[in-house]
TORBA-509030 format. One record per residue (C-alpha): x, y, z. Coordinates in steps of 0.5 Angstrom, whole numbers, padded with zeros to 4 digits, always signed. Layout:
// residues N
XYZ...
***
This chain:
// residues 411
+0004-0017-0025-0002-0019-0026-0002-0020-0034+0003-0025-0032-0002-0028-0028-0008-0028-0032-0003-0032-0039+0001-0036-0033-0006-0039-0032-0005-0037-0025-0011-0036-0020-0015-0030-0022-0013-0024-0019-0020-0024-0013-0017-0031-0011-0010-0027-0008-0013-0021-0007-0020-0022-0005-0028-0021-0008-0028-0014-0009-0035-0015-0004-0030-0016+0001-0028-0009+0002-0034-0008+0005-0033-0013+0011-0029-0008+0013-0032-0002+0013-0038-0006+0017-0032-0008+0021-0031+0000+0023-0039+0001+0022-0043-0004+0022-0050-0004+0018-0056-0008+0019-0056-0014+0014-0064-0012+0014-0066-0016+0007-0062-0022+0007-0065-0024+0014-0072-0022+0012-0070-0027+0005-0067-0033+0010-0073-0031+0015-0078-0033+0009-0074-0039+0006-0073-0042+0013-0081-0041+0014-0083-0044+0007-0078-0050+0007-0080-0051+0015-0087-0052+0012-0086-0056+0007-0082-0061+0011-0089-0060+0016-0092-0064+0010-0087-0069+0009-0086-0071+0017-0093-0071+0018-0095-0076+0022-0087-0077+0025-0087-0069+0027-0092-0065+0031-0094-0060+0026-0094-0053+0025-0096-0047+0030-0096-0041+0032-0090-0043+0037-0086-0046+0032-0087-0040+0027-0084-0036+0033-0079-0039+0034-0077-0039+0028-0077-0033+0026-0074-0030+0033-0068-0035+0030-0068-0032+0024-0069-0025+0027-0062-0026+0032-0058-0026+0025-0061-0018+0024-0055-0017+0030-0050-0022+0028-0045-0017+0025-0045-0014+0032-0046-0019+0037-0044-0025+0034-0043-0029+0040-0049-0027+0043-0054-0029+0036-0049-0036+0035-0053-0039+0042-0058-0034+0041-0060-0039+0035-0057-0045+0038-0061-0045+0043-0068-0043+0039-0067-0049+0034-0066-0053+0040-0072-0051+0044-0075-0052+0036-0073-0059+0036-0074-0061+0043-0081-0059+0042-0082-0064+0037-0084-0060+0031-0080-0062+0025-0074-0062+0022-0071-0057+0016-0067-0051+0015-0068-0049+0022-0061-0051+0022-0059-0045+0017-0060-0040+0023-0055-0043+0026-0050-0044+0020-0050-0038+0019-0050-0035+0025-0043-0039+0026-0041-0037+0020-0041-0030+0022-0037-0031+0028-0031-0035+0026-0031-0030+0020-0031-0024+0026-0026-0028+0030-0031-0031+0035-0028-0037+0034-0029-0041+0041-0036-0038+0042-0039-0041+0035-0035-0048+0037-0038-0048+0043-0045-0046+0041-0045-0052+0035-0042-0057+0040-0048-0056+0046-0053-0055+0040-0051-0062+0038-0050-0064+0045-0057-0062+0047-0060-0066+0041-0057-0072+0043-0059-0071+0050-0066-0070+0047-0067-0076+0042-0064-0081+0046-0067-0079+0053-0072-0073+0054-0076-0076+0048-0080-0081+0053-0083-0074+0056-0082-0070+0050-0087-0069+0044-0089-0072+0040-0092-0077+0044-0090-0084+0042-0083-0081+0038-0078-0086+0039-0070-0086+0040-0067-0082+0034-0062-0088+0030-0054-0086+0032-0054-0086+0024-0057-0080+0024-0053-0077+0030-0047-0079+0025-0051-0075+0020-0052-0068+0024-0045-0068+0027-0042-0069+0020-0046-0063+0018-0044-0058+0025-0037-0061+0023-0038-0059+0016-0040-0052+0018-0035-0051+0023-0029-0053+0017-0033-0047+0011-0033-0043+0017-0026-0043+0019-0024-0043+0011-0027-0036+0010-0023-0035+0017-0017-0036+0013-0018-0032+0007-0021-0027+0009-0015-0027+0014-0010-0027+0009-0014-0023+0004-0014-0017+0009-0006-0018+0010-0005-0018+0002-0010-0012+0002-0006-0009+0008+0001-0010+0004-0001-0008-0002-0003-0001+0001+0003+0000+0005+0006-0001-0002+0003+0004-0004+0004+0009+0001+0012+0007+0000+0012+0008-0006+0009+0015-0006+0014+0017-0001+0020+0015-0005+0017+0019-0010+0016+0025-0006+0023+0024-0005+0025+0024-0012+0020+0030-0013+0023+0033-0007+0031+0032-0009+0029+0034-0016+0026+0041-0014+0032+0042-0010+0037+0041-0015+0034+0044-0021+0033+0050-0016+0039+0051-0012+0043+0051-0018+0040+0056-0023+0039+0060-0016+0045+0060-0014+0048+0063-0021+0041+0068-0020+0044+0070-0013+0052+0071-0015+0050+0075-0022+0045+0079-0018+0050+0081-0013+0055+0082-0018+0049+0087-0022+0048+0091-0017+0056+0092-0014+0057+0094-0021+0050+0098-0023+0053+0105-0023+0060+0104-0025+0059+0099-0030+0053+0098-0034+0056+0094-0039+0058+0089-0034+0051+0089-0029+0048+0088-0036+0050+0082-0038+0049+0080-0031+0042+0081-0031+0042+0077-0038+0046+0071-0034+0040+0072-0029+0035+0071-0034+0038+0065-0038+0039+0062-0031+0031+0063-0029+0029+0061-0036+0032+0054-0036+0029+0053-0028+0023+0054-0029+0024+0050-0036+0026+0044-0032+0020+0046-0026+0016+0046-0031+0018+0039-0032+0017+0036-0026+0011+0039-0025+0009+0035-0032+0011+0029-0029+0006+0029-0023+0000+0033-0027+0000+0026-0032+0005+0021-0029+0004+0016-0034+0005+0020-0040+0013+0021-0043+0016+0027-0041+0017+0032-0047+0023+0034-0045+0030+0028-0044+0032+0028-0037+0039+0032-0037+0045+0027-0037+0053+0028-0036+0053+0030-0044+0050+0036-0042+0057+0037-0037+0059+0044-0042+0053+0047-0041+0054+0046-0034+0060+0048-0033+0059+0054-0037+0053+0056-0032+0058+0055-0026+0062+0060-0030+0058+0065-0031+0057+0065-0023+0065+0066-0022+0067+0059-0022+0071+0055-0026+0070+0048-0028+0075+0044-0031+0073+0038-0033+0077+0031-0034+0075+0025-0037+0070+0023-0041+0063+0020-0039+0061+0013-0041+0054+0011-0044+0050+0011-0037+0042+0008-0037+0037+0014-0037+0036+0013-0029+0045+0014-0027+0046+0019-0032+0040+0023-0028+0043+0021-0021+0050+0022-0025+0049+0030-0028+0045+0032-0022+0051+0030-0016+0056+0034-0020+0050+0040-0021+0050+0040-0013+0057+0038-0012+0059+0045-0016+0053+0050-0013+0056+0047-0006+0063+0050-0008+0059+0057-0011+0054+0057-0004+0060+0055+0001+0067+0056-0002+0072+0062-0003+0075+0058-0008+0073+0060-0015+0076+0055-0018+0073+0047-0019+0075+0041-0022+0070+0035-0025+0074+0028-0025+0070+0023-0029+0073+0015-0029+0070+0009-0030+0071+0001-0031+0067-0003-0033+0063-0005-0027+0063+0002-0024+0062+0010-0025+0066+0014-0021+0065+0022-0020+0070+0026-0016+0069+0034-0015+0074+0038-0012+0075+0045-0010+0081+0048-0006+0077+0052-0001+0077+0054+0004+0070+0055+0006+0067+0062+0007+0062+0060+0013+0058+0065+0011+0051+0063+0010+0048+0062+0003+0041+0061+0004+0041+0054+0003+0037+0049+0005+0042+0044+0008+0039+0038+0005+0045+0038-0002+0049+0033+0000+0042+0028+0004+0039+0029-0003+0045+0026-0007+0047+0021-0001+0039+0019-0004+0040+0018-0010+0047+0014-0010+0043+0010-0006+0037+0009-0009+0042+0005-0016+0047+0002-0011+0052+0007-0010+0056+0011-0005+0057+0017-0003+0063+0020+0001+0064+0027+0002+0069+0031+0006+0074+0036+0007+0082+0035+0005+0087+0035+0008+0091+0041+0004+0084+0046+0006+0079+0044+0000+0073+0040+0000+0071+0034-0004+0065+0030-0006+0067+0022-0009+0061+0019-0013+0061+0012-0013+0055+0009-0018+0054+0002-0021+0054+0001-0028+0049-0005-0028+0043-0002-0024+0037-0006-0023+0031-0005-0028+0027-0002-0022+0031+0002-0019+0034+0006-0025+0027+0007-0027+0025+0011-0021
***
């Protein structure tokens, strides 16, 4: 997606998603820090440039005092608390740079304490406080240079021209419009950030109940024969060795091949990236399965001949039919199963019968076979409907599209 972007010529990936700096507006968010070297460097901006302009008011503005040196740093020192109290640092500056004014010393970057003191605060969502701060200092400095200026240092200064009222309400407008412009941004740089992340997360879980439904299926099978074939080699252990022999050799084919495709999975999530090293098992491995079920007892008669399926359907497809057969292993007194295979051109349609009827007894599993093929035909679209027959048996209907969405095959 974002190589799309960068050869689309689209905006570049910090202008959706935000500076990378702007993760730690949040952590300050949770823990504030104290922004202790930009306010000592504007302190010595606003104290040099506040001399510079003493120089080039001189005669117009009284000159530079300890007074005014003070409250220029006690302005520029408010801005140390402005992540934690912004609404007390915006008047807080507001008010020193009115005092400034008012007292008669000259004009220059005193009006950046309180910038940046607005800044903050509409940035930290003190919107009305900021407002309110920019329009009294305004207020009181028309209230000043049109009035209290015959009582008011320096002596004989006349009223301020209203071209200069329009000048500094063009700046407080302008201040309050970057502001709420980084407002909005970062808003929506912390939604962006707060989607990305739920994606994430949903991803990772989808991919836990993949992991999840791929252990239980590679599992429950190969155990199943496992359980079958151990019972059947201790039942004839003393009467017949030969038969509790092959048992055993069932036994250790079954447990080989499940630890073969455990070992897969687990390849898969120690290097997500790589291809696995193994073919993920498909409807042409049906023999192979049938000839499992048959050393479990059961027998599996197939009918129909499988389509070519999209590696994610033939996945879904071979691992509904495993299920389906180690629930009549586990479940039923039938020792015989049917696989119906048919298909059109739009759709797959798996049916698996047997004649039952169900034994009740309890098989160890988990209880979660048919939820976990229920999730993989929902996951590509399809439809699972599973239930007992009318005549006693018990069957389980896949239906899977044959056209799967490219994501959702690929996961």
């Amino acid at each position: 997606m974002d190589e799309q972007d960068v050869r689309g010529g689209g905006p570049p990936r910090w202008w959706r998603y935000g500076p990378p700096w702007t993760n730690r507006w949040v952590d300050e968010q949770r823990a504030p820090r104290w922004p202790w070297r930009s306010t000592v460097l504007l302190t010595i901006f606003v104290l040099v440039g506040s001399n510079y302009a003493a120089h080039e008011q001189a005669g117009e503005r009284l000159p530079l005092d300890h007074f005014a040196r003070l409250l220029l740093v006690l302005g520029s020192g408010l801005l140390l608390w402005r992540q934690r109290y912004p609404r007390v640092v915006v008047f807080g500056t507001a008010v020193a740079a009115t005092v400034y004014l008012g007292a008669g010393y000259p004009y220059g970057p005193v009006f950046l304490t309180v910038a940046v003191a607005c800044f903050s605060a509409v940035v930290a969502g003190h919107r009305r406080a900021a407002w309110g701060a920019v329009a009294m200092l305004w207020a009181l400095h028309v209230l000043v240079a049109h009035w209290l200026y015959r009582w008011l240092p320096p002596s004989g200064d006349p009223a301020a021209s209203w071209g200069q009222e329009i000048v500094i309400a063009t700046w407080v407008v302008a201040i309050v419009a970057l502001s709420e412009l980084a407002r909005a941004r970062r808003e929506q740089w912390s939604r962006e950030r707060a989607e990305r992340a739920q994606a994430a997360r949903r991803r990772a879980d989808e991919e836990r109940l993949r992991i999840a439904r791929e252990l239980h299926d590679v599992l429950a099978h190969s155990i199943s024969v496992i359980n079958v074939q151990a019972g059947v080699g201790l039942a004839l252990l003393d009467t017949d060795p030969e038969q509790a022999r092959s048992a055993l050799t069932t036994i250790k084919a079954a447990s080989k091949e499940a630890l073969g495709e455990v070992r897969q999975v687990l390849d898969t999530l120690r290097a997500p990236g790589d291809a696995p090293r193994a073919p993920a098992p498909g409807l042409d491995r049906l023999p192979e399965l049938v000839e499992q079920a048959g050393s479990a007892g059961l027998a599996v008669e197939v009918d129909g001949e499988p389509p070519r399926l999209a590696p994610g359907t033939d996945l879904a497809a071979f691992r509904i039919v495993q299920e389906a057969l180690t629930n009549v292993v586990r479940h039923s007194g039938s020792r015989q199963a049917r696989v119906h295979v048919e298909h059109d051109e739009r759709q797959l349609r798996l049916r698996i019968d047997d004649d039952g009827p169900a034994t009740g007894a309890d098989a160890g599993g988990s209880g979660n076979g048919l939820a976990g093929m229920r999730e993989r035909a929902a996951a590509l679209g399809g439809t699972i409907e599973a239930g007992p027959r009318s005549d006693g048996g018990f069957r389980v209907l896949a239906v899977l599209p044959l056209s799967v969405n490219a994501k959702e095959d690929d996961r």
